[in-house]
N, C-alpha and C positions, 0 to 999 in steps of 0.2 A: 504494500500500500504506500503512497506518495507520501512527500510532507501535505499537499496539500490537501489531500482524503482526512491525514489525521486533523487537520486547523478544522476542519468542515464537521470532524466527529464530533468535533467537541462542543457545536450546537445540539448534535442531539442532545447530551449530556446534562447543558445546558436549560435547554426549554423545563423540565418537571422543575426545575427550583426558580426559575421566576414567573410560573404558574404559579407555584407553594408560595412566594414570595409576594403577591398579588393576592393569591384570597386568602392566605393564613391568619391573618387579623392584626399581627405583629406591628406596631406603630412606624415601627424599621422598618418594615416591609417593603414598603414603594422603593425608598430609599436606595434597599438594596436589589428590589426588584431591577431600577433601573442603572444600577451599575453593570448588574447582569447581563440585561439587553443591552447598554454602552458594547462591554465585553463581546458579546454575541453578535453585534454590525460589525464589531472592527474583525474578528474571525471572518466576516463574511468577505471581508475587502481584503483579510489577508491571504486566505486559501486563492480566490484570483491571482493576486500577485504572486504568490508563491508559484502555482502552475503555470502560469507565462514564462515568468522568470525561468523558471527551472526546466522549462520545458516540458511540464510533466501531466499537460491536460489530458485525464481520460476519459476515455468512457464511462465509468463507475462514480468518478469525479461530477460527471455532467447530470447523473443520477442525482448520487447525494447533496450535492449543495443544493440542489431547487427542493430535494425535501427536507432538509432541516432548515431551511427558509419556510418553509409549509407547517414544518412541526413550532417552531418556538411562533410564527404571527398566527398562528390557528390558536396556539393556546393562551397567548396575551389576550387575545380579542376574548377566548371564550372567559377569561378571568375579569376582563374589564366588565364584559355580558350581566355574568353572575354577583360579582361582588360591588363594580364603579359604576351599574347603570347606562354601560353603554346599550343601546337601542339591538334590542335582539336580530331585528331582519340584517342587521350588517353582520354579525356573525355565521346568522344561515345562508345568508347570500355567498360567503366567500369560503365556507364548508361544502357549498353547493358547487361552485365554481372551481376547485381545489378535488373534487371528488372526479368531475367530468375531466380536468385534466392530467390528474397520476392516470384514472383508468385507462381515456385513449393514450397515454404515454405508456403503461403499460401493452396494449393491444398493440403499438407499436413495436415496441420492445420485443416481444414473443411472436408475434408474424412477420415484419418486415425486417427484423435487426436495426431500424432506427432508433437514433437518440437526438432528438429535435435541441440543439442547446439550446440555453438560456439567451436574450437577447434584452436590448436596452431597455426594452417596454416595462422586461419584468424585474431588470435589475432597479429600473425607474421606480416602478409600484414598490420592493421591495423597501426602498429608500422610503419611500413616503410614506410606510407603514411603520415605519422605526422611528420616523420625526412625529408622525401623528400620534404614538405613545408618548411620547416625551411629552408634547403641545396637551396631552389629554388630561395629564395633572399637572402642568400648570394655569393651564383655561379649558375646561371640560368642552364646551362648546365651539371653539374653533380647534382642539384638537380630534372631536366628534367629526369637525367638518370635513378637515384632513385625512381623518380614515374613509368618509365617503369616496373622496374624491381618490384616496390609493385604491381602494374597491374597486372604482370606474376603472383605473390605471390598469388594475389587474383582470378586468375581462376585456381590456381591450389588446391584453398582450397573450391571454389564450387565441382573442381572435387571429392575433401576428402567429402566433405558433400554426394554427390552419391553416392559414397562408404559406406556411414555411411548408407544413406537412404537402399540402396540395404541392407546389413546385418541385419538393423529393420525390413523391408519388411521378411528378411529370416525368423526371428527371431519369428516373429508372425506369419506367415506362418506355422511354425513348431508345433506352441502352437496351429492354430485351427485342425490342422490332428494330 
């Protein structure tokens, strides 16, 4: 496994303690909650850079980082949901939209051998979801607004991923005739 597989593991790691750290009741809590996620963006930026630099992008790579991006903002949101009041249908909405994309990335995966990478849309929404917690305790309401608008972010970047999907599809397509 790369350096950058392991920078990427350690979101999964990561995400159950600033879940626990968000609805545990603990007055510390946020506090530490969001050093956690500080911690957990800058892994995200560092496993990229590590696999460029190093040359070391894989395939298992292109895997995991978009799912522990999936794992730690699925579960901030579902903590904000349950204990901060954030508004349920943004949680369902992006548990809904994170469902329809692992699976066809899965169905991917096991029939075609693709692996659609990550692309700026999604690294964009990521980012906007990592400021929109920060923005959520300190102004609930325009950091509420910023997760709206990372949500829009991010089915507009499953849309970019069918677009991508479609042109592979072309792509190979073309190569067996």
């Amino acid at each position: 496994m790369t350096l950058a597989n392991w920078i990427t593991s350690s979101r999964f790691v990561l995400a159950p303690f600033i879940f626990w750290q968000l609805t545990g009741g603990a007055s510390q809590g946020v506090v530490w909650a969001l050093i956690l996620l500080l911690i957990a963006g800058l892994t995200d930026v560092a496993d990229g850079w590590a696999a460029r630099s190093r040359n070391e992008v894989s395939e298992l790579g292109k895997i995991l980082d978009p799912l522990a991006d999936k794992l730690v903002t699925g579960g901030v949101l579902l903590a904000l949901t349950v204990k901060w009041g954030l508004p349920v249908w943004m949680v369902l909405v992006y548990i809904l939209k994170e469902m329809i994309q692992v699976g066809a990335g899965a169905v991917l995966v096991k029939r075609m051998k693709l692996v659609i990478p990550a692309n700026r849309f999604g690294k964009n929404a990521t980012f906007a979801f990592f400021l929109g917690f920060g923005l959520f305790f300190v102004h609930k309401v325009i950091g509420q607004a910023v997760l709206a608008i990372a949500i829009g972010m991010s089915i507009y970047a499953l849309y970019t991923y069918y677009l991508a999907y479609l042109k592979l599809k072309e792509s190979k397509d073309n190569k067996i005739n």
